[in-house]
C-alpha positions as CSV (number, residue, x, y, z in Angstrom):
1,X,-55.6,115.3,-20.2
2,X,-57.7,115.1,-17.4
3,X,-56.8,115.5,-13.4
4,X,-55.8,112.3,-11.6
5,X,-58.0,112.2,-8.6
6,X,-56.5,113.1,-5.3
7,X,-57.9,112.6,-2.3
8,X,-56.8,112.4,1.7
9,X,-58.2,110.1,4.2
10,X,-57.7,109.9,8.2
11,X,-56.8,106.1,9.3
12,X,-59.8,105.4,10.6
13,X,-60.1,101.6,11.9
14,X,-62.8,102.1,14.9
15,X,-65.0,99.5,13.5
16,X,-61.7,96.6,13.8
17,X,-61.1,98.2,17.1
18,X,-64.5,98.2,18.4
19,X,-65.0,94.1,17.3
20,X,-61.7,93.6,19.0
21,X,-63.2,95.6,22.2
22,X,-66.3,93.3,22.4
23,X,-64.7,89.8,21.8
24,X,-63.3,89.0,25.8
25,X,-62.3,85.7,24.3
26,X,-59.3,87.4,22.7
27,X,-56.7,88.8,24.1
28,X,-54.5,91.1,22.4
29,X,-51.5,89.9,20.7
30,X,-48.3,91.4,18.7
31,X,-48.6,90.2,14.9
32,X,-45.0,89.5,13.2
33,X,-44.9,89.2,9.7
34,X,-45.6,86.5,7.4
35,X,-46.9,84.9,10.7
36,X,-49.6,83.1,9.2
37,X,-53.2,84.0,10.5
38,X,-55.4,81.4,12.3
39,X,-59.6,81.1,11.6
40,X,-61.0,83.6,12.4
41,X,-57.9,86.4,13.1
42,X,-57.9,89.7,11.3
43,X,-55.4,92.2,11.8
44,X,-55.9,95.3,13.8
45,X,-54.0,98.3,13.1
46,X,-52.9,99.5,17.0
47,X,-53.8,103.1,16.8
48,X,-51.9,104.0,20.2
49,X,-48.7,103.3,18.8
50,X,-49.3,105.9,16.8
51,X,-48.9,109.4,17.4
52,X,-50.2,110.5,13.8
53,X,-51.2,108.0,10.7
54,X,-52.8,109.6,7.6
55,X,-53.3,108.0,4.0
56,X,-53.4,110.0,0.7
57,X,-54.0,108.7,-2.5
58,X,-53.4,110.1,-6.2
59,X,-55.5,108.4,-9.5
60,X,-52.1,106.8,-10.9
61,X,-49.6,105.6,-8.4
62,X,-45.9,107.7,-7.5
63,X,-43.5,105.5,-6.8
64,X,-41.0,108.1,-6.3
65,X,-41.4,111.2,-4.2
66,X,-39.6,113.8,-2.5
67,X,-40.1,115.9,0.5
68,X,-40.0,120.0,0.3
69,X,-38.1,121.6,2.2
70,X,-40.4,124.7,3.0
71,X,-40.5,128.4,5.0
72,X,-42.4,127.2,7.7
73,X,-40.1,126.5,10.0
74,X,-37.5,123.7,11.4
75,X,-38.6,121.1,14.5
76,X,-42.6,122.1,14.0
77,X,-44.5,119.8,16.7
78,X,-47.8,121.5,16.8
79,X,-50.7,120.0,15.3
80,X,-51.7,120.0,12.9
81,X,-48.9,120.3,10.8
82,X,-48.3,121.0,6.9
83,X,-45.7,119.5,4.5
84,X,-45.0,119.8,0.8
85,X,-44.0,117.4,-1.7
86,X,-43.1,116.8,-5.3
87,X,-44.2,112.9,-7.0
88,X,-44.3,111.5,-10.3
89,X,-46.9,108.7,-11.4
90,X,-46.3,106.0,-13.0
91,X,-49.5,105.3,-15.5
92,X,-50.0,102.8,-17.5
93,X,-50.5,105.1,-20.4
94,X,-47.1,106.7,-20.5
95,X,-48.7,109.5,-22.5
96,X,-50.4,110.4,-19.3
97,X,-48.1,110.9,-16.5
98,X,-47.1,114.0,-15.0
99,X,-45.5,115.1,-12.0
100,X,-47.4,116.1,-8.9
101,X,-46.5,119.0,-6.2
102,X,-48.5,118.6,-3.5
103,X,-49.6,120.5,-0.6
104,X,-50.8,118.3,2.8
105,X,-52.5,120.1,5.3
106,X,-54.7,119.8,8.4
107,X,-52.5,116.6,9.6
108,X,-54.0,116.3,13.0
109,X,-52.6,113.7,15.9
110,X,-54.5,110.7,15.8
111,X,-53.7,109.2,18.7
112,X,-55.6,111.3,21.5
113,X,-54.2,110.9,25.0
114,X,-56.6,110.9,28.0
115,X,-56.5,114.8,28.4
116,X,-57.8,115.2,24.5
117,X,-60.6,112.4,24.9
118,X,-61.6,114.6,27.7
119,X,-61.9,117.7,26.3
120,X,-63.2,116.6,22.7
121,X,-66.2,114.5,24.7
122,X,-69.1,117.0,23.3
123,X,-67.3,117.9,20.1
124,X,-69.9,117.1,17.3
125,X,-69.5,115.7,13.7
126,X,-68.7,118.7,12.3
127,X,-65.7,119.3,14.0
128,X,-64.4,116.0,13.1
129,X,-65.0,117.0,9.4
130,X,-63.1,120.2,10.4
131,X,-60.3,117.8,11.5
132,X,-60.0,116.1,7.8
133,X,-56.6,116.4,6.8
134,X,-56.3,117.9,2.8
135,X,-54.6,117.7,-0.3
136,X,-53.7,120.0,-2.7
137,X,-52.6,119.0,-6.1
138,X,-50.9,120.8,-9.3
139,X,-49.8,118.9,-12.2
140,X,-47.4,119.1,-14.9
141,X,-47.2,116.8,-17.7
142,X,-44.3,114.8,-18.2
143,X,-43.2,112.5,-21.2
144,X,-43.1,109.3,-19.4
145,X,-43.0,107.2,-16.6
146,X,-41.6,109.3,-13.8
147,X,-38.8,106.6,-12.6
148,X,-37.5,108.7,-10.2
149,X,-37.6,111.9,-8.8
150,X,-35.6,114.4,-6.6
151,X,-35.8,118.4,-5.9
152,X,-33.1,120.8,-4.3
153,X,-33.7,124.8,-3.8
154,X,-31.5,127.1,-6.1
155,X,-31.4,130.7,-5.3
156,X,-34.8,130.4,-3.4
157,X,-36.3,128.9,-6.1
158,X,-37.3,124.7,-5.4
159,X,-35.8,122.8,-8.4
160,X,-36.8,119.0,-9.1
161,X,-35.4,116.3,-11.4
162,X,-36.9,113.7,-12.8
163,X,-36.0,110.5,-14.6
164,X,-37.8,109.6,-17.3
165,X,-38.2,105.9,-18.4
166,X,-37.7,107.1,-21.8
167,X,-34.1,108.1,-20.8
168,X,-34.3,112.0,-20.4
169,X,-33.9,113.4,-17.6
170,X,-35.8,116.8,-16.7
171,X,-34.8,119.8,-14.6
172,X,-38.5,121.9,-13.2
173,X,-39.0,124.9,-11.7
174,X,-41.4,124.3,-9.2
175,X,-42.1,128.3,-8.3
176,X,-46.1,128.3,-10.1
177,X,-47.0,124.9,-8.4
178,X,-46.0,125.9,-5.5
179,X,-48.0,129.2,-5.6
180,X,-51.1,127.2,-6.5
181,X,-51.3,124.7,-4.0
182,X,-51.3,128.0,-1.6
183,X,-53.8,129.3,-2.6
184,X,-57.0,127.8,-4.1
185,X,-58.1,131.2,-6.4
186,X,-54.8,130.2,-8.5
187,X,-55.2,126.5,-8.2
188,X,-59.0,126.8,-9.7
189,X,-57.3,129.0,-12.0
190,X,-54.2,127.0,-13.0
191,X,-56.0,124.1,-13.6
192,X,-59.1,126.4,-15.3
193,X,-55.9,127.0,-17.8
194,X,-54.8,123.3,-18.0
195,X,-51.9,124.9,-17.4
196,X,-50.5,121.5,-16.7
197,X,-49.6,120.5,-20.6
198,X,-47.9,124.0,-21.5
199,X,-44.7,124.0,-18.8
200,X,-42.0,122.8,-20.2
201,X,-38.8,122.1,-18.2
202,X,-35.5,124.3,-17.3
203,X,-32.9,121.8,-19.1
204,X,-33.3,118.2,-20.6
205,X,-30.9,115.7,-20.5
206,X,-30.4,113.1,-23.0
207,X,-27.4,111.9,-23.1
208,X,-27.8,108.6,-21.2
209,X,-27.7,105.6,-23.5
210,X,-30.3,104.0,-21.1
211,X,-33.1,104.8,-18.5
212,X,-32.2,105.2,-15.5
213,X,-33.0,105.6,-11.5
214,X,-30.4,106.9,-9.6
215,X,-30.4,110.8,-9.0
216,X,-29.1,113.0,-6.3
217,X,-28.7,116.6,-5.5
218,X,-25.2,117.5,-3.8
219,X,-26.0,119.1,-0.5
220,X,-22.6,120.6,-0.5
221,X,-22.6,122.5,-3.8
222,X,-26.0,124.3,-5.3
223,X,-27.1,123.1,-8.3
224,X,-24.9,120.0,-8.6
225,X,-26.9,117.2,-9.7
226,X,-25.5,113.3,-10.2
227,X,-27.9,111.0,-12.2
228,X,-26.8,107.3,-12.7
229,X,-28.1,104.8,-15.7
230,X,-29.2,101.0,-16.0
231,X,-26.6,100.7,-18.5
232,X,-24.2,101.4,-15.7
233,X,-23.0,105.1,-16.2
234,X,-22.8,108.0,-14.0
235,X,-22.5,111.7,-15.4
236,X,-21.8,114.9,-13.3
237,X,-24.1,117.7,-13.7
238,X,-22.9,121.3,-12.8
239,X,-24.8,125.0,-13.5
240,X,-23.8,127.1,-16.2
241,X,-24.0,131.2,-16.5
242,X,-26.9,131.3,-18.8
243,X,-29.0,129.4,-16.0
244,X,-28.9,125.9,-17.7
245,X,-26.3,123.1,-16.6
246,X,-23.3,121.3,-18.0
247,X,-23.4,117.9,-18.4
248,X,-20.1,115.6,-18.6
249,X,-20.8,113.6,-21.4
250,X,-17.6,111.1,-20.1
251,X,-19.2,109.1,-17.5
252,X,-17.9,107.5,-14.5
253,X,-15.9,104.7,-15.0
254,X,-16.0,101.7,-12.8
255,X,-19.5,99.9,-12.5
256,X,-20.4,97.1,-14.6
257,X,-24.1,96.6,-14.3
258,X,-27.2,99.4,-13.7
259,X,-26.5,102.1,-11.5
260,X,-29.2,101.5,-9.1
261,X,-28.8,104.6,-6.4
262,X,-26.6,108.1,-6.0
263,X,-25.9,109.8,-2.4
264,X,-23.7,112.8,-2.2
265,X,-21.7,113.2,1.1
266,X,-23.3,115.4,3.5
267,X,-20.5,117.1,4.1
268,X,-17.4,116.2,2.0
269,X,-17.2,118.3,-1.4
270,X,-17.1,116.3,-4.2
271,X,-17.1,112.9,-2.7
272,X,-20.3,110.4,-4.2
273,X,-21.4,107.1,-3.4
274,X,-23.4,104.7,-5.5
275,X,-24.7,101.2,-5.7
276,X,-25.2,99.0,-8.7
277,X,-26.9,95.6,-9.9
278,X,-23.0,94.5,-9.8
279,X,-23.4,94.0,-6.4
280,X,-20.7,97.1,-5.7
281,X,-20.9,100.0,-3.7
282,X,-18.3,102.1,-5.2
283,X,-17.1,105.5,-3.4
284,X,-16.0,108.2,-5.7
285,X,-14.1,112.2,-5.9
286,X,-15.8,113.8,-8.7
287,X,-12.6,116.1,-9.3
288,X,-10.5,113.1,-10.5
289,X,-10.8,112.3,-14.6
290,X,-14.2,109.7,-15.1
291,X,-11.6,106.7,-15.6
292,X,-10.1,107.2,-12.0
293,X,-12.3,108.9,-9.7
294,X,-13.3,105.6,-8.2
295,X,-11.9,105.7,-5.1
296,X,-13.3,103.0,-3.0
297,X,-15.0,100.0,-4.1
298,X,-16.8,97.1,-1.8
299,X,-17.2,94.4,-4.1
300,X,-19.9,91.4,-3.6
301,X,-21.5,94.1,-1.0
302,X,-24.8,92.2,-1.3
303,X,-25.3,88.6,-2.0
304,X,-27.2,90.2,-5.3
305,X,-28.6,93.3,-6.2
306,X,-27.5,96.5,-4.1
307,X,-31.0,98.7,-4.4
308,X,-30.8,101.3,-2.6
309,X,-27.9,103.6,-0.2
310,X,-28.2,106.7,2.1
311,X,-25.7,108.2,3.8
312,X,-25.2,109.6,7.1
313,X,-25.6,113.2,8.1
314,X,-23.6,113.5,11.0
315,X,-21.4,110.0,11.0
316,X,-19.0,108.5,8.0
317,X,-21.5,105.6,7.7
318,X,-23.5,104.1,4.9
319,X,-26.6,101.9,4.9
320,X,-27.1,100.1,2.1
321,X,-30.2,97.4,1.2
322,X,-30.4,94.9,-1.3
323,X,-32.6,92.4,-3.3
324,X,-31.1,89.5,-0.9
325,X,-33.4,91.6,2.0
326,X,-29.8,92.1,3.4
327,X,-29.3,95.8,5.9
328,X,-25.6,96.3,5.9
329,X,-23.8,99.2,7.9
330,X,-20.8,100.7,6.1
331,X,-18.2,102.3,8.2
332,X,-16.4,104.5,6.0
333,X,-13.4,104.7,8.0
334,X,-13.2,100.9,7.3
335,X,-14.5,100.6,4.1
336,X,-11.1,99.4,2.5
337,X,-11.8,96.1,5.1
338,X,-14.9,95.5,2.5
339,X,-16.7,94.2,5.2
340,X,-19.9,95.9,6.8
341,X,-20.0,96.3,10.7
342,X,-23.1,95.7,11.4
343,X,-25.6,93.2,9.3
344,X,-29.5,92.8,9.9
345,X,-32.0,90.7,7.7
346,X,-35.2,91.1,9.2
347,X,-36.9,91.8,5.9
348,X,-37.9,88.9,3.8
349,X,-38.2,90.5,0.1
350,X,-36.1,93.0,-1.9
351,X,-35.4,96.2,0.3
352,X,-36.3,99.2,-1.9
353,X,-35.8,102.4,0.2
354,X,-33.6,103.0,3.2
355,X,-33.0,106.3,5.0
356,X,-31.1,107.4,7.9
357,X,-33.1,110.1,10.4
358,X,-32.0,114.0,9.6
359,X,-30.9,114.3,13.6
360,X,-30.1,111.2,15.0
361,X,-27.3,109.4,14.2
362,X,-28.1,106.2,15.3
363,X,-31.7,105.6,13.3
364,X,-32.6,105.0,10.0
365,X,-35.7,103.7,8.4
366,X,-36.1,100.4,5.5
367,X,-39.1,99.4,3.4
368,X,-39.7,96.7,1.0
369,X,-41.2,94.4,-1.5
370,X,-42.3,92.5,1.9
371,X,-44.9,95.4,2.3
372,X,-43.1,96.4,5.7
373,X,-41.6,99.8,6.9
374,X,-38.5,99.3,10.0
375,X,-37.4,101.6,12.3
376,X,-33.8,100.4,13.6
377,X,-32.1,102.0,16.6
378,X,-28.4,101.5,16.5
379,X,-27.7,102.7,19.8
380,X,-29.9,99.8,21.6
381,X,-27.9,96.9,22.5
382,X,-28.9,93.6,23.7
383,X,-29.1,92.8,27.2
384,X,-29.0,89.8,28.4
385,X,-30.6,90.4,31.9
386,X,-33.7,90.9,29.7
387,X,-33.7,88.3,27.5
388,X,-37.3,87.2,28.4
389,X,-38.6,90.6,27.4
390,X,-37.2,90.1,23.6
391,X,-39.5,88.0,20.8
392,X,-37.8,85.2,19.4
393,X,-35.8,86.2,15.9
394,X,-36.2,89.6,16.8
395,X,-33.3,91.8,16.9
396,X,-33.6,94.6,20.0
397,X,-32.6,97.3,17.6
398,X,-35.4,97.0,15.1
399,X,-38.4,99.7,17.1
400,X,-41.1,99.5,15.7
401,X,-42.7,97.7,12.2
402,X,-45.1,99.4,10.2
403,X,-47.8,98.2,7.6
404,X,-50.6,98.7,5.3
405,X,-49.2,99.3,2.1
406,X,-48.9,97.1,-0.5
407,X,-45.6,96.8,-2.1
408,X,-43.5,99.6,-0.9
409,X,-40.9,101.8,-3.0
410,X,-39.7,104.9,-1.1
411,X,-39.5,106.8,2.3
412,X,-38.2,109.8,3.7
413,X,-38.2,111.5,7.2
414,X,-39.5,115.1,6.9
415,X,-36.0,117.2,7.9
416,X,-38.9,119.3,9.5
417,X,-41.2,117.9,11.1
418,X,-39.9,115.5,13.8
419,X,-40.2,111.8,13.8
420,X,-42.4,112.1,10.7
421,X,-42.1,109.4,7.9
422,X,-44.0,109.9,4.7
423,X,-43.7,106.6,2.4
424,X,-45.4,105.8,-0.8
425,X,-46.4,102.1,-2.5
426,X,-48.6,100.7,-5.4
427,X,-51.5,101.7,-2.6
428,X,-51.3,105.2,-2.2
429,X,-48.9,107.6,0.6
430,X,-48.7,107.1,4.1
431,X,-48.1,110.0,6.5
432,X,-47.2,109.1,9.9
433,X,-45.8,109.0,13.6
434,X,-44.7,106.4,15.8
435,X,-44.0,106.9,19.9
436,X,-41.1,104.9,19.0
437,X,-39.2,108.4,18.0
């Protein structure tokens, strides 16, 4: 099997920006989407808004990915920083697929204040190149496409699992890749080996009936592990002795349709949420027997479709996004009303990814099939001394609006590195910034 290639590129638009810069007949102006472009407009990607925007690409696309949690330390600000990841591609050739722990490096601001054009004035090519930001790759096969995919860290040792769209899911131990991407001796050595087809996994799963996408780590209890189905069942995963896991074979009972997303509560043992096709969100206590552990149960949720929930860290709500383009805020201390308390459709295709910020309480991020990324601040309320100031259909808690990517399918804040989104689409990984938070 050969290496997909892998490669990292800066943003780089200065030939846009210096067009822009010589046509005085233009004057700037805020695009919103699916406005439609006059003659002669092209978009311009606003590099000051901007603190950092890379792109990464990997030969097959990952449409699922999962941030690291690494030793390098918690709220890192100075550049350039570092993050780790584990993705899984999804190849045409299922025979071909493998999953992907990467190392990013070198990430460098890209938005330079006045001080830094200053001082980088008589810096030559060469240190630009220096300035490159880097990938590091190591494979491991995997029988599939990688559906979805999701890692925790077990007695210091980082652990992924991934779905399989053959049905099985797989348990990794992530400890060699990891090693490799560290150091390049062992990487020029792991992949001298081809290493990459011999690892087999910890534990395999196959005792869905169906494929699946939902998985989720609980954060509460190491080594628990929930994965969900599209036939519509949800089975419990817990660590045995001998270093494998226990599966319950009796599923959940309670949703009707595919199981479409898992979120353990942050902080209440036990306690699960999911989302289905059924157009549910269904809140249940794992401790219960599978036919009663349903607790809580929003029906009609979504006008179709509910894709994808995350929960809160540090409040008892629930986001939730769905096929209809539909944001809904869940207050959990309500959620017997059935009735969201807060509603936002900005996004005009399926939402695919939603995720509140690890710190504050009040953000959370969505992406979708509409090729856009949201940042919503909950916290911001409309004013109506300043009605001029808002655009038209606009809501005041939506920040900032990011694009580029083409068809987007996941996102997750970096617990570490502060106001850092890394998302992934059919087009590659984005790795960025705003000034927004």
């Amino acid at each position: 099997m050969s290496d997909p290639e892998m490669e990292v590129a800066e943003d780089d638009d200065s030939d846009e920006v210096m067009e822009e810069e010589t046509n005085q007949a233009k004057t700037d102006e805020v695009y919103l989407p699916n406005k439609p472009l006059e003659e002669g407009e092209e978009l311009v990607c606003d590099q000051t808004a901007y603190m950092m925007l890379h792109q990464a690409q990997t030969g097959a696309p990952c449409l699922s990915f999962d941030i690291i949690k690494d030793s390098l330390g918690d709220n890192r600000e100075t550049y350039p920083l570092t993050a780790y990841m584990v993705a899984g591609t999804q190849a045409s050739q299922a025979h071909v697929n493998t999953v992907i722990v990467m190392k990013l490096s070198n990430l460098h601001k890209t938005n330079k204040d006045e001080e830094d054009d200053d001082d980088e004035e008589d810096e030559d090519s060469d240190d630009e190149v220096s300035k490159n930001p880097k990938m590091a790759g190591a494979l491991i096969k995997h029988q599939g496409c990688v559906n979805r995919i999701r890692s925790t860290i077990i007695n210091n040792k980082v652990i992924a699992a991934s779905w399989s769209e053959l049905g099985r899911v797989n348990l990794w131990d992530l400890s060699q890749q990891l090693e490799a991407v560290d150091n390049e001796q062992l990487l020029s050595k792991y992949n001298k080996e081809n290493k990459s087809n011999s690892i087999k996994p910890l534990f395999t799963f196959s005792g869905h009936q169906k494929e699946g996408f939902a998985v989720d780590w609980c954060p509460t209890m190491l080594g628990v592990l929930a994965t969900g189905d599209c036939k519509r069942d949800i089975h419990i995963w817990k660590p045995a002795d001998d270093g494998t896991w226990q599966v319950d074979q009796r599923p959940l009972v309670g949703h009707t349709d595919s199981v479409e997303d898992l979120q353990w509560s942050p902080n209440e043992r036990n306690v699960i949420a999911s989302c289905s096709v059924d157009k549910t969100i269904r809140i249940w206590d794992t401790r219960a027997q599978p036919s009663k552990a349903c607790m809580l149960t929003a029906n009609d949720a979504h006008e179709s479709d509910v894709n994808v929930i995350s929960w809160n860290r540090n409040e008892p709500f629930i986001v939730s996004g769905g096929d209809d383009g539909f944001l809904h805020i869940w207050d959990l201390r309500r959620f017997h009303e059935k009735t969201p308390v807060a509603t936002f459709k900005h996004h005009t295709d399926s939402v695919t990814t939603v995720e509140w910020h690890p710190a504050d309480s009040a953000v959370f991020s969505s992406g979708g099939s509409d090729n856009q990324i949201a940042l919503w601040d909950l916290s911001v309320e409309k004013d109506s001394e300043t009605n001029s100031d808002e655009v038209e259909g606009i809501p005041p808690q939506l920040l900032f609006i990011h694009q580029g990517q083409n068809n987007i399918k996941e996102l997750h804040w970096h617990p570490q590195l502060p106001g850092v989104i890394i998302s992934t689409a059919e087009s590659g990984f984005n790795i960025f910034r705003t000034i927004s938070v």
